[in-house]
Backbone as numpy.savetxt, mean C-alpha at the origin, in Angstrom:
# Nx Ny Nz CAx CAy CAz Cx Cy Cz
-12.13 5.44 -0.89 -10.96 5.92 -0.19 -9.95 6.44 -1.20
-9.37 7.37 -0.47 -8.33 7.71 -1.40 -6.79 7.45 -1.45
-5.88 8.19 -1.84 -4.33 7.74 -1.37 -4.01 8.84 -0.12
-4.85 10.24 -0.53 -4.62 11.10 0.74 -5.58 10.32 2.28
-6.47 9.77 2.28 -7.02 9.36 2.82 -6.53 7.65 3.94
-5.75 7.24 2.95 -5.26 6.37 3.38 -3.36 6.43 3.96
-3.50 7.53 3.73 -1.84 7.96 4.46 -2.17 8.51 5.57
-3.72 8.95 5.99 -3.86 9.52 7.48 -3.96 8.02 7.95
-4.93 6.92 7.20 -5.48 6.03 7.92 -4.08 5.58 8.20
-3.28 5.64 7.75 -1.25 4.15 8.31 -1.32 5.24 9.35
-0.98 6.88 9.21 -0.49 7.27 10.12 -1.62 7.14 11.44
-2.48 7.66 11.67 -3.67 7.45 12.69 -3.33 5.98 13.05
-2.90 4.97 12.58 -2.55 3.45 13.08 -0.90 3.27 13.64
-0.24 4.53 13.15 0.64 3.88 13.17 2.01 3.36 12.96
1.12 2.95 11.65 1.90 2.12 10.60 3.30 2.56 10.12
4.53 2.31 10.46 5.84 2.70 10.03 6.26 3.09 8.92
6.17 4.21 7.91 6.42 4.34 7.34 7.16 3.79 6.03
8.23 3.02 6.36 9.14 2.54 6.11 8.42 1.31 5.78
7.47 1.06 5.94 6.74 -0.50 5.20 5.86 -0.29 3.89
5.70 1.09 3.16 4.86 1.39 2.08 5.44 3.17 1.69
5.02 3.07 0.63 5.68 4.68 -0.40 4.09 4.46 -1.08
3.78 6.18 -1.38 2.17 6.55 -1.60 2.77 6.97 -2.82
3.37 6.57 -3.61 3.99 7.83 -5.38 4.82 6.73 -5.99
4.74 5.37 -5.63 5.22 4.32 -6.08 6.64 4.97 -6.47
7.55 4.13 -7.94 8.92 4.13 -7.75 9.79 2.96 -7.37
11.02 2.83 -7.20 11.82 2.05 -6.72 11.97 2.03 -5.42
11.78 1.58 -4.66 12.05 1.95 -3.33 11.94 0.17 -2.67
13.26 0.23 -1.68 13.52 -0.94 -0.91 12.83 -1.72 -0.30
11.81 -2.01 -0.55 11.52 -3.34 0.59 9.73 -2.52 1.04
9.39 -2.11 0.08 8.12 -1.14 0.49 6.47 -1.57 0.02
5.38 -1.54 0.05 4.26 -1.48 -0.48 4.26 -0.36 -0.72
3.93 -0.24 -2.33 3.37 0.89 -2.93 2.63 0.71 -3.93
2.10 2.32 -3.76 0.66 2.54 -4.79 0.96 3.72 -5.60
0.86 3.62 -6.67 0.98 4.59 -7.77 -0.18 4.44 -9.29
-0.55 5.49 -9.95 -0.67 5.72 -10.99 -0.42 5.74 -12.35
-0.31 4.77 -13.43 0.81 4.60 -14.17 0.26 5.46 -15.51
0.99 5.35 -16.41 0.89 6.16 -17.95 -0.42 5.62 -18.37
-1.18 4.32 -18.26 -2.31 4.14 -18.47 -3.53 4.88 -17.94
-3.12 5.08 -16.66 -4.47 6.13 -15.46 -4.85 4.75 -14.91
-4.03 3.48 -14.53 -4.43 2.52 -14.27 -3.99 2.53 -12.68
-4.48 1.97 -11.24 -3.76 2.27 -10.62 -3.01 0.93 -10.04
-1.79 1.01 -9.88 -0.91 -0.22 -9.54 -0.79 -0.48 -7.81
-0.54 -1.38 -7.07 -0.37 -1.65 -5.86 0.64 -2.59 -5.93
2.07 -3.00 -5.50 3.10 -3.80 -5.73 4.03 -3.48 -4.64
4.66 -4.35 -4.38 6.07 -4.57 -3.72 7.21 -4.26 -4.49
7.49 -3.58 -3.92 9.09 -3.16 -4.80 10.18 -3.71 -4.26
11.24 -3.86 -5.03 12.30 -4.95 -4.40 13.36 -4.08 -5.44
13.97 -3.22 -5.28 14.71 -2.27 -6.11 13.98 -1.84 -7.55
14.02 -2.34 -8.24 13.53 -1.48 -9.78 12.71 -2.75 -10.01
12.27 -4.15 -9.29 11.34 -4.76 -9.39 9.92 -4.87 -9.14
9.12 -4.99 -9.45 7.59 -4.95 -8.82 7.13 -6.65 -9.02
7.23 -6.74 -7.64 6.94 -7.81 -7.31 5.23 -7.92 -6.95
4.22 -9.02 -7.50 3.17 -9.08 -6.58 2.20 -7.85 -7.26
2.30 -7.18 -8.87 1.62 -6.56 -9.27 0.65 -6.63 -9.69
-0.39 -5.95 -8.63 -2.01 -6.10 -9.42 -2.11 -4.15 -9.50
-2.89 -3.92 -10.72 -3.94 -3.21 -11.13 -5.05 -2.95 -10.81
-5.65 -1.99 -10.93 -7.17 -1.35 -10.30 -7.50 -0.36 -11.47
-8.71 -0.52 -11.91 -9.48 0.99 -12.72 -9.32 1.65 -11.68
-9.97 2.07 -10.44 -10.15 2.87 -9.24 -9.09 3.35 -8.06
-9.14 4.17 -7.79 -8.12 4.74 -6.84 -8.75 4.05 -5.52
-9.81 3.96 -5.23 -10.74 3.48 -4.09 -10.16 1.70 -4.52
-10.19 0.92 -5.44 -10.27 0.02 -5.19 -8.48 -0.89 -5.15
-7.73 0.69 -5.51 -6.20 0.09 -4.87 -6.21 0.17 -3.74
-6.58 1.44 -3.34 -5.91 1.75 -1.59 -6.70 0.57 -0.86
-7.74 -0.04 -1.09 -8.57 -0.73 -0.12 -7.75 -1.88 -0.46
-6.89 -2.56 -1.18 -6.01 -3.44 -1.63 -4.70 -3.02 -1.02
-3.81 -1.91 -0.98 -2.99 -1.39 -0.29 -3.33 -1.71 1.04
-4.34 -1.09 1.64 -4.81 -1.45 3.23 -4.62 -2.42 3.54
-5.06 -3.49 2.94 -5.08 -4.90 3.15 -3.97 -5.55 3.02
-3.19 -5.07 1.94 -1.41 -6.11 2.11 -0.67 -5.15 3.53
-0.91 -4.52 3.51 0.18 -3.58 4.52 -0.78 -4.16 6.11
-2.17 -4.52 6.48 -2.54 -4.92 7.38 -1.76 -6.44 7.70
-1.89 -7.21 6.72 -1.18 -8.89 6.30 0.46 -8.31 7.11
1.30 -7.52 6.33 2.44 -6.86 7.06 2.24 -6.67 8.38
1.60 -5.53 8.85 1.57 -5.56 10.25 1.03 -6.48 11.30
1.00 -7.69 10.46 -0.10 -8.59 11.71 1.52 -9.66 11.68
1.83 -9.80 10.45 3.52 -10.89 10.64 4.58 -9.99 11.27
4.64 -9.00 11.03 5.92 -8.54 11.69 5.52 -7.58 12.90
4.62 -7.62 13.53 4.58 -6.75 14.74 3.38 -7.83 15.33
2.41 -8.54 14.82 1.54 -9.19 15.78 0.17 -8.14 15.53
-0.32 -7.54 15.34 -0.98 -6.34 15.47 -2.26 -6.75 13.95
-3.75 -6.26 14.67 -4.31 -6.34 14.08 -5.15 -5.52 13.67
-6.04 -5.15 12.32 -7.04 -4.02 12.57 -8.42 -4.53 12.02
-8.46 -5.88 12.75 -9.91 -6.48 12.03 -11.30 -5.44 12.10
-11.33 -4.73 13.11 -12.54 -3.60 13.23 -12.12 -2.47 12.48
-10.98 -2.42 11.86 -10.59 -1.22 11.35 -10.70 -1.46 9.65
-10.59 -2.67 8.70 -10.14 -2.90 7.90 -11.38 -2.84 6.98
């Protein structure tokens, strides 16, 4: 999977925007996935200029499928909502 791939999959679900950023950065209260100066790829919670909850991936396939999965954990606590056939 990719990051273009997985911004149809939130939208095709859904998923509020406002709960994840695809270009990482600072950003409020978000799951995001970005690329860093290594070519490493990061998946983290941002909490202003913090990254909270940072794991790493060699693979672009093996963040977003890590992205999918914290932002599913999100939508199942704050809306109830699940995508066990989807995930």
């Amino acid at each position: 999977m990719t990051v273009k791939e997985l911004k149809k999959f939130f939208k095709d679900h859904l998923v509020p925007s406002r709960l994840y950023k695809m270009k990482g950065g600072n950003h409020k209260n978000r799951i995001c996935i970005t690329q860093n100066k290594k070519k490493e790829w990061e998946v983290y919670f941002s909490e202003g200029k913090t990254k909270i909850g940072l794991m790493r991936f060699a693979t672009e396939s093996e963040a977003c499928q890590r992205m999918k999965e914290e932002v599913c954990k999100v939508m199942e606590q704050l809306y109830g909502l699940s995508w066990k056939g989807f995930a």
